[in-house]
N, C-alpha and C positions, 0 to 999 in steps of 0.2 A: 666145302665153302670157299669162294674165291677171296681174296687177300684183301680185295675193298671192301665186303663184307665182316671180312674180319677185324678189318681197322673199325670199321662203323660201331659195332661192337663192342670194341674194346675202350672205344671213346665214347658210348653211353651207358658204361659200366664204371668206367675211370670215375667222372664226375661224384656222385652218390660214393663212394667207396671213399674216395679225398676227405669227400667233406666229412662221413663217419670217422673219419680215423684224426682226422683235426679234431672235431668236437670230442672224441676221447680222450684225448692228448692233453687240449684247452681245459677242460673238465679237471682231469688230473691234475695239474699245476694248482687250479683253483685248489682243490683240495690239501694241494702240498701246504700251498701260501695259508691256508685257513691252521695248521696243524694236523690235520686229520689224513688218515690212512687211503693214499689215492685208490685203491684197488676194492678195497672190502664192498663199499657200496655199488662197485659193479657187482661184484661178487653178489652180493645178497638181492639185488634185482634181478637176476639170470634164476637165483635157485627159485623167487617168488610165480616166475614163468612155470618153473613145474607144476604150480598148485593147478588142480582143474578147475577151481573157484573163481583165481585170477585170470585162468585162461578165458571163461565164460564171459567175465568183468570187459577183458581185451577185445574179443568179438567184438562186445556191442557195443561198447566204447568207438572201436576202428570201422565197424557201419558206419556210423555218424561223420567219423572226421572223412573217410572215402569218398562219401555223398558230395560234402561240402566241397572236395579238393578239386574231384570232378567239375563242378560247376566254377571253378577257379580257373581249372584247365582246360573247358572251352573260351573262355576270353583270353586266356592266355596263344591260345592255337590259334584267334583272329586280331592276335597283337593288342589286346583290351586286357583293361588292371582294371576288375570287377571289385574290388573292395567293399564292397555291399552286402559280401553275400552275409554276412551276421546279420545284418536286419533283414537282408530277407528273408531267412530262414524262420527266425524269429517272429518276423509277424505273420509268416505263414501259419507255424505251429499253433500259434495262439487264435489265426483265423479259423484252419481247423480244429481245435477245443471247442472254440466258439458254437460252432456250427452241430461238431459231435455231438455237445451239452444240449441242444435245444431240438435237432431234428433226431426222429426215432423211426427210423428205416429198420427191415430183414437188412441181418450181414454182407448180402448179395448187392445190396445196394447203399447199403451205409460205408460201408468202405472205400466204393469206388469215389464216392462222395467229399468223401476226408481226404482224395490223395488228390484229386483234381483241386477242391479247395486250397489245398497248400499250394498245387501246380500254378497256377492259377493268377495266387496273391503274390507269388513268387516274381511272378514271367510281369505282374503288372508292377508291382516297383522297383524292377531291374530294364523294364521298358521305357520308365520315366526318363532315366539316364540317358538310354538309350537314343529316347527319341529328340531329350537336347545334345546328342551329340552330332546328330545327323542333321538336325535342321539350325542350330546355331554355334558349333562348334564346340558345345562346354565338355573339357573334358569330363571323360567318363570316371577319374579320379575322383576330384572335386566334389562332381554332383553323385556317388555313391557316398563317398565319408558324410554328405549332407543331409542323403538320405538314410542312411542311421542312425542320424539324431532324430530324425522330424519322426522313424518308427520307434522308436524309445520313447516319445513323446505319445504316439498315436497307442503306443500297447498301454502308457497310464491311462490316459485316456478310458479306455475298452476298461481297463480293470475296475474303473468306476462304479461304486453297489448301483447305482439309479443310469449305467448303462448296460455291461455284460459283467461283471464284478460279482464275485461271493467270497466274501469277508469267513474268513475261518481263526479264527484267533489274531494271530497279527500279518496272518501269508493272502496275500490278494492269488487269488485264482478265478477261474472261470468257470467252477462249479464240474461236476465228475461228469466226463460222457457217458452217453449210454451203452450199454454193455454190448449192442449189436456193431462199433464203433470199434472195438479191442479186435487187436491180432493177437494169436494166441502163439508162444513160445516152442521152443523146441525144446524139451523137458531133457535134461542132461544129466537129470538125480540131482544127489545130495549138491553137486558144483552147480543147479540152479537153471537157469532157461537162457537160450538166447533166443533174442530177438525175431520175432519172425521176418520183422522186413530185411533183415539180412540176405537172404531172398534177393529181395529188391534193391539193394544196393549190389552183387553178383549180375544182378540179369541188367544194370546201371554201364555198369560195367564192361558189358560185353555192345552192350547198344551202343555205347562211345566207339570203343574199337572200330564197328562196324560200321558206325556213319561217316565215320573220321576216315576211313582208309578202304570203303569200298561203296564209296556213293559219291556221286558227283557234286550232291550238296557238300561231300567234306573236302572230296576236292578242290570246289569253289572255297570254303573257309578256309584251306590250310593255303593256298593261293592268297586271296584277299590279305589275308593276314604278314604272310611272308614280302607279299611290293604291292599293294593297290593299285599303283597306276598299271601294271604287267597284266592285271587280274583284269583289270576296266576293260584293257586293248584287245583282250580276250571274250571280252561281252558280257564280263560280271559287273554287275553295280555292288558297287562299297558301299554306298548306304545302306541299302541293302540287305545286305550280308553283317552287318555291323549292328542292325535294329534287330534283327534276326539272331546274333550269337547273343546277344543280352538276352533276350527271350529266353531263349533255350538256356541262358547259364543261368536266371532269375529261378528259371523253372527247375530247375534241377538242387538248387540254393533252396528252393520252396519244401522238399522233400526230406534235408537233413536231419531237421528234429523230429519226426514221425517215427521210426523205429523207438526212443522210448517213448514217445506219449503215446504213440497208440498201443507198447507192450506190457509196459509200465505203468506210469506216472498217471496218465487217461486223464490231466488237465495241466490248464496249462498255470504256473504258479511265481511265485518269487524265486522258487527250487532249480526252474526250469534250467539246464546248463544254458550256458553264455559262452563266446567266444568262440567257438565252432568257427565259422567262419573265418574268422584272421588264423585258429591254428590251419585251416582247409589250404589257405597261399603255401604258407611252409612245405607242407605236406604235398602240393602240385609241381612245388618247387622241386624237391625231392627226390620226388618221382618222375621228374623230366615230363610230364605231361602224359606219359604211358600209363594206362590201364590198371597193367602189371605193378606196376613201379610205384605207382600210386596205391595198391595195395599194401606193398613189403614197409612202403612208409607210414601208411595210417596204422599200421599194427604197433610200428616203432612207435611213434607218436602215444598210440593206446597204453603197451607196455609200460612206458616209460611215465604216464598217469598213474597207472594200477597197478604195480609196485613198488612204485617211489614213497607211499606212504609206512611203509614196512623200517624205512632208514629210521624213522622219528624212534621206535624203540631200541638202536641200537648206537643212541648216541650222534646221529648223523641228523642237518635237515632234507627233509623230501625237497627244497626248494632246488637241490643239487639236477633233479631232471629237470626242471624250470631253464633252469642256466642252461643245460644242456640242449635243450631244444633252441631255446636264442642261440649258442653257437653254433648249431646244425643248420639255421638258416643261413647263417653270416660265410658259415665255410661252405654254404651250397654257391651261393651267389662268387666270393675269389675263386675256387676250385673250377666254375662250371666255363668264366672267363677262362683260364691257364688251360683247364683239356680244352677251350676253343683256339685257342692262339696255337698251342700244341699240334693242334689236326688243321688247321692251315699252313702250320708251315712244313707239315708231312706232306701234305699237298702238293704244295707251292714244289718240294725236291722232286716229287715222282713226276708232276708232271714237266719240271725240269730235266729229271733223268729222261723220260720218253723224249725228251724235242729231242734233248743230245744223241739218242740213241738214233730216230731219227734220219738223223744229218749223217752220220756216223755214216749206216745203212746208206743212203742215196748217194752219196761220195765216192762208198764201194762198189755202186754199181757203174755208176758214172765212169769210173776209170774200168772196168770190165768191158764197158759199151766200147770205151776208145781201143782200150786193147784186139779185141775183135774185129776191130778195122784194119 
């Protein structure tokens, strides 16, 4: 491996590693300052990892948030802060319930059915954004935190008994879909089933990769995103490509909550998780935008869900991974600055050393030339 390789390397490993070990650190103090024993409740998170129970928990936990981080980390790759993607997600899942509950298709075609419906609702209110950003400038901030309320609005809405609404005791849901609707699990015994879209989040995963760094369309995005006017000069339109990464991240936002409702839960309810989305930034964050990276972080993120409840009986609160995850984003964003400023001004010396060297070089030859005369 050549030496700029290995710098590249070493500075998209540095970042994530920083910020792990500040949030340890930060974490710990907290727990000094509270009285409590900084070490134990790591201790006893790491041993909950062993269980096969929690492990199962952690998969299908870390589908979801991976789904979601991805669809974070295409806007983020064309210089766009989707903060949407919790309602998108959200009124996906619930437009697929919707749909599950009422249409009764063979599995062959009830499913495809359910994924495009998410896809779909997803790619249409991350387009909304999209399209005031491109035809009158609103940022795509703004008008996604906007459009999370107005879907929090439109899911009451739908849960309405005299619209799509089935009143179950006091939990608004959308009535159970029909069984040809359900993905069936990966049976793991007594430690319980993962998810089958799991799957789907893996082959997610590998599609990112792939359009991102060996297609011209990711080309184009990782361009646009990096100087637009450089992109433009080159023949790409930024609009474009800008109405286009919202699509694709809406659409991929649209997909998050499917692994449990369609494994699981098979409606959508007051139960449904919430939040996906905002933790998906952290988690993109993280992972620097990579594939990879984005997986080792949705796991973190999952672990640190599904056995932090384990602290409550041992005298500790589970809030302690709460904090934790807030200071993992906090020390992604200082940390990610410092290893930048760090690898440019590693930079800035080599190619400093090469001028010198250089000059150096053509000096010595320069008096060789005259000598020979």
């Amino acid at each position: 491996m050549k030496k700029f390789d290995k710098e590249r390397v070493l500075l998209a490993v540095a970042g994530p590693v920083i910020a792990l070990a500040v949030a340890f650190v930060l974490s710990a103090i907290v727990l000094i300052a509270s009285g409590k024993n900084p070490v134990e409740p790591f201790a006893l998170m790491f041993e909950q990892a062993g269980f096969s129970d929690i492990q199962v928990l952690i998969i299908n936990q870390a589908s979801m948030y991976y789904i979601a981080a991805l669809a974070v980390a295409i806007g983020f790759r064309m210089n766009l802060f989707n903060i949407g993607v919790d309602g998108q997600y959200q009124l996906a899942a619930m437009m697929a319930a919707i749909v599950g509950a009422h249409a009764d298709l063979p599995a062959a075609l009830q499913v495809p059915l359910l994924l495009l419906t998410a896809v779909l609702t997803g790619a249409f209110w991350s387009g909304i954004a999209g399209v005031l950003k491109v035809t009158r400038g609103v940022s795509e901030v703004v008008a996604t935190i906007m459009l999370n309320a107005i879907a929090t609005s439109v899911i009451g809405y739908l849960w309405l008994p005299d619209v799509f609404g089935v009143k179950i005791g006091n939990n608004n849901t959308t009535g159970e879909m029909h069984e040809s609707g359900w993905i069936p699990g990966i049976d793991m015994g007594a430690a319980g089933e993962v998810y089958g879209l799991v799957i789907l989040a893996v082959l997610l995963g590998i599609g990112y990769w792939v359009v991102l760094n060996r297609t011209r369309f990711g080309f184009d995005l990782r361009a646009s995103g990096a100087s637009e006017s450089a992109a433009a000069a080159s023949g790409v339109d930024p609009k474009r490509m800008v109405l286009t990464a919202m699509l694709i991240s809406g659409g991929l936002a649209g997909l998050a909550g499917l692994p449990i409702l369609l494994g699981d839960t098979h409606t959508y309810s007051l139960n449904f998780p919430t939040g996906i989305g905002f933790l998906g930034i952290g988690i993109a964050l993280l992972g620097r935008n990579s594939p990879v990276g984005i997986a080792f972080a949705a796991l973190l993120w999952a672990w640190l869900d599904k056995a932090s409840p384990e602290l409550d009986f041992h005298g500790y609160d589970k809030e302690i991974a709460v904090i934790m995850q807030g200071l993992i984003v906090l020390s992604v964003v200082v940390s990610y600055e410092a290893v930048r400023e760090w690898g440019l001004r590693r930079q800035q010396r080599r190619v400093g050393a090469e001028l010198a060297a250089g000059h150096v070089l053509g000096a010595t030859d320069n008096k060789k030339e005259v000598a020979g005369r």
